[in-house]
Structures are given as C-alpha cells and as structure tokens.
LUMKOL-464530 format. One record per residue (C-alpha): residue in one letter; x, y, z. Coordinates in steps of 0.2 Angstrom, whole numbers. Layout:
N
("A", (X, Y, Z))
...
This chain:
285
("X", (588, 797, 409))
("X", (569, 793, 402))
("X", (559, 783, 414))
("X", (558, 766, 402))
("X", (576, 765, 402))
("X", (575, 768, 420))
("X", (563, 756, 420))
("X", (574, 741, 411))
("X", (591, 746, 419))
("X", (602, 734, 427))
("X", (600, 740, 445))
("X", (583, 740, 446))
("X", (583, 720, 437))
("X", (595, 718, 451))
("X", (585, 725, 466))
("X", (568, 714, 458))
("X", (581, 698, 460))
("X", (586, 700, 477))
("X", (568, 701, 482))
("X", (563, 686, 474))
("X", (579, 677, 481))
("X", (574, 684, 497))
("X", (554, 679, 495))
("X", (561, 662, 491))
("X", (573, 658, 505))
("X", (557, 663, 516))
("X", (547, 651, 509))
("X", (560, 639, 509))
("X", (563, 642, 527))
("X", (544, 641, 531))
("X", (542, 624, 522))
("X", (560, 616, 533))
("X", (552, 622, 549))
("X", (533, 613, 546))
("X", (543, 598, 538))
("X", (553, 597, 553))
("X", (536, 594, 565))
("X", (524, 587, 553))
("X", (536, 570, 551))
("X", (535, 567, 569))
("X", (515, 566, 565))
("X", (519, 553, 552))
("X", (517, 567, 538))
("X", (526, 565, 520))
("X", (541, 574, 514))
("X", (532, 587, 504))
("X", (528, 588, 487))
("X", (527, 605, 476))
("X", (511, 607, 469))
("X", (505, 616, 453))
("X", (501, 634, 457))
("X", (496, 650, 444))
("X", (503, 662, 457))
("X", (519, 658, 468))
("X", (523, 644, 474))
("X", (517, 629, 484))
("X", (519, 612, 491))
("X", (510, 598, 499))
("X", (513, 589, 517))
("X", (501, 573, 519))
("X", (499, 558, 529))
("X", (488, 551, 515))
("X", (471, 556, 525))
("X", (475, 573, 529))
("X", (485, 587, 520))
("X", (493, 605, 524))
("X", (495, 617, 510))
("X", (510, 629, 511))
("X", (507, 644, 499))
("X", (516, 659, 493))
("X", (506, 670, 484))
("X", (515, 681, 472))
("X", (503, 695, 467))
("X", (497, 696, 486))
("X", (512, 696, 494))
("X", (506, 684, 506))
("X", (511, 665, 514))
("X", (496, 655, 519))
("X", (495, 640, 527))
("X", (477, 628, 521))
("X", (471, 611, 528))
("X", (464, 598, 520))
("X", (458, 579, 517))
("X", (464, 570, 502))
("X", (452, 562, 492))
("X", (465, 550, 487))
("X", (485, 549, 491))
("X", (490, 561, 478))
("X", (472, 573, 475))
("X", (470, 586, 489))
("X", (453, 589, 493))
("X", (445, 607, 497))
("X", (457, 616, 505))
("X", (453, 627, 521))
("X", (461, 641, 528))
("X", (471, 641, 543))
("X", (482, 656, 543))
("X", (489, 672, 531))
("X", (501, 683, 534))
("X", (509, 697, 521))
("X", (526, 695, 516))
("X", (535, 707, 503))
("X", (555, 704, 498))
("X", (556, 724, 498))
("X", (551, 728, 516))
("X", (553, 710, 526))
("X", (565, 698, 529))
("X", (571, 681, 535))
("X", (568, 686, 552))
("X", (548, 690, 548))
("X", (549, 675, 538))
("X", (555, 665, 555))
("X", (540, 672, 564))
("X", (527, 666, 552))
("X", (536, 651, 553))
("X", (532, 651, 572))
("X", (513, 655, 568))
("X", (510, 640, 556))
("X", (520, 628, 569))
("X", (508, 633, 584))
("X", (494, 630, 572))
("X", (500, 611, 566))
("X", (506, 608, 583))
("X", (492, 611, 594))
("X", (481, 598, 602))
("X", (466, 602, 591))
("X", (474, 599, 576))
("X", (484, 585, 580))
("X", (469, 575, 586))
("X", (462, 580, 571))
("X", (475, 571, 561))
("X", (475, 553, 572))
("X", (455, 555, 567))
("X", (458, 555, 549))
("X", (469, 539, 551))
("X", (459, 530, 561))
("X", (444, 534, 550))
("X", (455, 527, 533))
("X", (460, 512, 543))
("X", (442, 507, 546))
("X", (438, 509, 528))
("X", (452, 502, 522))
("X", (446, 486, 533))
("X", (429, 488, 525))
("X", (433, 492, 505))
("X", (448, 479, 503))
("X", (443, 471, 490))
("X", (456, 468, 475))
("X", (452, 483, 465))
("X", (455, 493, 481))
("X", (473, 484, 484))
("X", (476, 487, 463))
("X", (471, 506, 467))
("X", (483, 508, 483))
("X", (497, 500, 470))
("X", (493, 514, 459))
("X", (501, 525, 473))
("X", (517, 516, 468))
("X", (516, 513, 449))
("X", (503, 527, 443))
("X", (503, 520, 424))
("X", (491, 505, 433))
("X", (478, 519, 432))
("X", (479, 517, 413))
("X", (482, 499, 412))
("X", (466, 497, 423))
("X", (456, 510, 412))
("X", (462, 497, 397))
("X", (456, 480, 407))
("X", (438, 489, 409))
("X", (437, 493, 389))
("X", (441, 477, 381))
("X", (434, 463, 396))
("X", (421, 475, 407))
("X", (429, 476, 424))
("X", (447, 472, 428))
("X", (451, 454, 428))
("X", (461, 453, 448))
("X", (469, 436, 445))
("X", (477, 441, 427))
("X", (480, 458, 430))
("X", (490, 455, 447))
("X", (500, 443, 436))
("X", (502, 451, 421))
("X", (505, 469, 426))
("X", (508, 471, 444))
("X", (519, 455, 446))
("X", (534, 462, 433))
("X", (533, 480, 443))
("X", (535, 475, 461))
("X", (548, 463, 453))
("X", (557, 475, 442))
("X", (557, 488, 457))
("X", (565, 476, 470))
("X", (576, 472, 458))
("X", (582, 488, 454))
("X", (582, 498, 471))
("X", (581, 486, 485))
("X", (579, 494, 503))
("X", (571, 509, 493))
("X", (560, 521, 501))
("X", (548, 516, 487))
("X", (549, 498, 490))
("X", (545, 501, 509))
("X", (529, 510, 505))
("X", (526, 492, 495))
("X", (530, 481, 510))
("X", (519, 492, 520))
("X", (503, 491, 506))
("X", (506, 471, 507))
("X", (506, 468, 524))
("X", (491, 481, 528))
("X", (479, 475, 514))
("X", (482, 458, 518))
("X", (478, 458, 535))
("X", (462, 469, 530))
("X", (456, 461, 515))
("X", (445, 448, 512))
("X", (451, 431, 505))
("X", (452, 435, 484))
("X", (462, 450, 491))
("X", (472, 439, 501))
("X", (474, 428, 484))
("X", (479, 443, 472))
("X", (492, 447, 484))
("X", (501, 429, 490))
("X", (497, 420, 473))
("X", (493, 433, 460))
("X", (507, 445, 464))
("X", (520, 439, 476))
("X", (522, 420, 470))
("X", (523, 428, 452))
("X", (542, 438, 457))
("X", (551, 423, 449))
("X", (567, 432, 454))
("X", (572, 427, 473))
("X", (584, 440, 477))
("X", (568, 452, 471))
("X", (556, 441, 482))
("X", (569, 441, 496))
("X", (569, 459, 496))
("X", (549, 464, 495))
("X", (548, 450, 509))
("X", (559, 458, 521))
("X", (549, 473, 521))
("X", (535, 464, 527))
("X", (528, 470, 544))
("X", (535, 460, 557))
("X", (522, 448, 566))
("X", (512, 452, 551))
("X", (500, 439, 541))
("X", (507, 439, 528))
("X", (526, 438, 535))
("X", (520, 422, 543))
("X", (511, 414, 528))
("X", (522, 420, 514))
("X", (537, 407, 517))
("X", (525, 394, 516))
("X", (516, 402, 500))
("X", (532, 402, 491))
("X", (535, 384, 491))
("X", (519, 382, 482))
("X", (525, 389, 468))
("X", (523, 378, 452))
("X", (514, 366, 463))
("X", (495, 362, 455))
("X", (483, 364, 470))
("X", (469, 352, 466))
("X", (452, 355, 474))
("X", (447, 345, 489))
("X", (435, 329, 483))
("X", (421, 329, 491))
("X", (417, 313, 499))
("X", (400, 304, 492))
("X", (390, 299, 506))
("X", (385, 279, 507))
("X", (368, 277, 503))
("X", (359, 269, 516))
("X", (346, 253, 512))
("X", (334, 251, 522))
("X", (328, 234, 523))
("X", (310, 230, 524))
("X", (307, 213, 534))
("X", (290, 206, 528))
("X", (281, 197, 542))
C-alpha cells in the first residue's frame, strides 16, 4: 500500500475523528465546570465566540469577561480575562493560564485537571474582588452617564437592530430624537416581546434595564422610560408583564401604577401666577 492511499484510508480518517470528538468533549467539559462557578459570581451563560483557530466562548457579567479557548494548531486550552468595552465587545484579553492538550496522547481525565487549574484561578479571592470592582465601577457610571441615549444603548443589548435605527435618527435629524424614538421604535419592541415570551429570560434582562436606569437617571431619562416607552405598551397583558419584572421597592415599580392612569390624559403646564402689582400711593402734604 503507497503512502497517499495510506494517508486517505478509512482508519486513519477514523482515528483523526476520535481525536477531535475527544479534543471537543474536553473543551466541553472545561467550559460545564467554569460555567458551573462563574453563575454563582453573577457571570453569563456563555456565548461562543468567532475564532480562526478552535474554538472559543465567552463568560461576562457585562463589566468583566473570561475567555475559554481551544487552540487547534497549538494544541492547547487557554484561559484569558478581560473587561468588556460594552455588553457584547470584549476588550484586550489577558492571559491567565495554558496548558497543552492533544486528542492523540490525553484525555478526559487531563482535561478534568485543567478544568481544576482554570477553577482556582476564577475562584480565588484576588480575582473575585476583581470582579465586584468592575461592578461597582459600572454602577457608578451608569449613575453618572444615564442620560437617554445611554438607556437607548443599554436597550440595544436587548434589540441589537436599534443600533441601526439610531444610526438612521442621526442621518436624517442630527442626533437621535429620545421622545419620538422611545415611541416610535422602542415602545412596539418591549411591547411585541412581552407579548410574545412573557416571563422570558429576555424580558427579565428588560425589567432589570428599567428599574436600574430609572433609579440612575436623570429626569428626561426618567420621562423616555415612564412616558416615552412604557405608557406607549398599549396592550395591558404586555404592560402587565414588563411591570411585574420590575425590581421590587423600585422607583419605578412605585410610580408606574400611577403613570399608567395618565395615559391619554393631556398634562397642561402649571400657570404661573402673575404677581399683583402694588401702587404706591403718594400722599401730597
């Protein structure tokens, strides 16, 4: 037998499979372990991320991220840090850990130890207080930057095609209009969403944005939200359903009932009262 049909026959296509079966019930293993411990720090259920070699995914609380990597070529899992520059766009990442891995000469056993390696790491003191830092720190800017646009970006994490609706508002008027565009485009989503999967995870992450953007932002915030947004889900059973996802003891959960009955109420400014002029009588001697 030549070596090139040597090379193309069926055993050895068979041995190459098990080795990438093998190379991806480690990383699968890996990725259970860290997903296991990460949610008890408030991390994400991870994402997969676009890779050129191997595989990876993605685990973030939305200010800090760890990066899972398998890399094919090298042979190798790596565990990375970083911090997100937004909710879905990981930063820099840093290295943490690496440790060789090859289908041919390891297996689920090796994997479980790495697995081990990358749990001290995540687990330790140091990087835990690392991660209640990077919390903290968004809070505080959050409670600085709440300003609509920041409460239309933080929707965006919910209903990405507001990016582009966003992009449009700034081609044809200059700037997005917060009144109109809470209305016209944000309104229909939040309404169409509660409508469809009530109780959703989804539609939790929207009670969460409402209630903590509320409480941090400043009073047009506060307005896009209660009037341009909420008061604009027409359909109760929808309203009914965003509401109840409302923080409890919230803001907003306390004002909104009384928000609602203002619908299709005209609000009239408050007249200002004109001040009696006074005369001052002159008495002639």
């Amino acid at each position: 037998m030549s070596t090139g049909s040597f090379a193309g026959s069926p055993l050895l296509d068979l041995r190459r499979k098990r080795v990438v079966v093998l190379e991806q019930k480690a990383f699968e293993l890996i990725q259970e372990k860290l997903a296991a411990a990460l949610a008890e720090q408030g991390f994400l259920t991870p994402v997969p991320m676009e890779v050129e070699n191997g595989r990876a995914v993605l685990f973030t609380t939305g200010e800090v991220g760890y990066g899972l990597f398998y890399e094919a070529k090298e042979k190798r899992f790596v565990l990375r840090s970083t911090t997100m520059k937004n909710v879905n766009e990981p930063g820099t990442f840093r290295q943490l850990s690496v440790w060789l891995f090859d289908g041919k000469e390891n297996d689920l056993n090796d994997a479980q130890s790495i697995a081990n390696d990358f749990l001290e790491i995540v687990e330790g003191s140091k990087r835990r207080e690392l991660v209640q830092t990077a919390k903290k720190k968004r809070r505080k800017d959050e409670e600085n930057n709440a300003d609509p646009l920041f409460f239309f970006n933080r929707m965006a994490t919910v209903f990405p095609e507001l990016r582009d609706e966003m992009n449009e508002e700034r081609i044809v008027y200059g700037q997005v209009r917060p009144t109109v565009f809470a209305k016209e485009h944000v309104a229909p989503k939040v309404e169409e969403l509660a409508k469809k999967y009530p109780g959703s995870d989804t539609l939790r992450k929207l009670g969460a944005i409402f209630s903590d953007l509320y409480a941090a932002g400043d009073a047009d915030t506060r307005a896009v939200i209660a009037f341009g947004v909420l008061n604009n889900v027409k359909d109760d059973g929808a309203a009914n359903a965003v509401s109840a996802l409302f923080a409890e003891g919230s803001d907003l959960a306390k004002v909104y009932p009384f928000v609602r009955k203002l619908i299709g109420k005209k609000l009239r400014p408050e007249k200002v009262k004109k001040e009696k002029k006074k005369v001052e009588a002159r008495l002639e001697n």
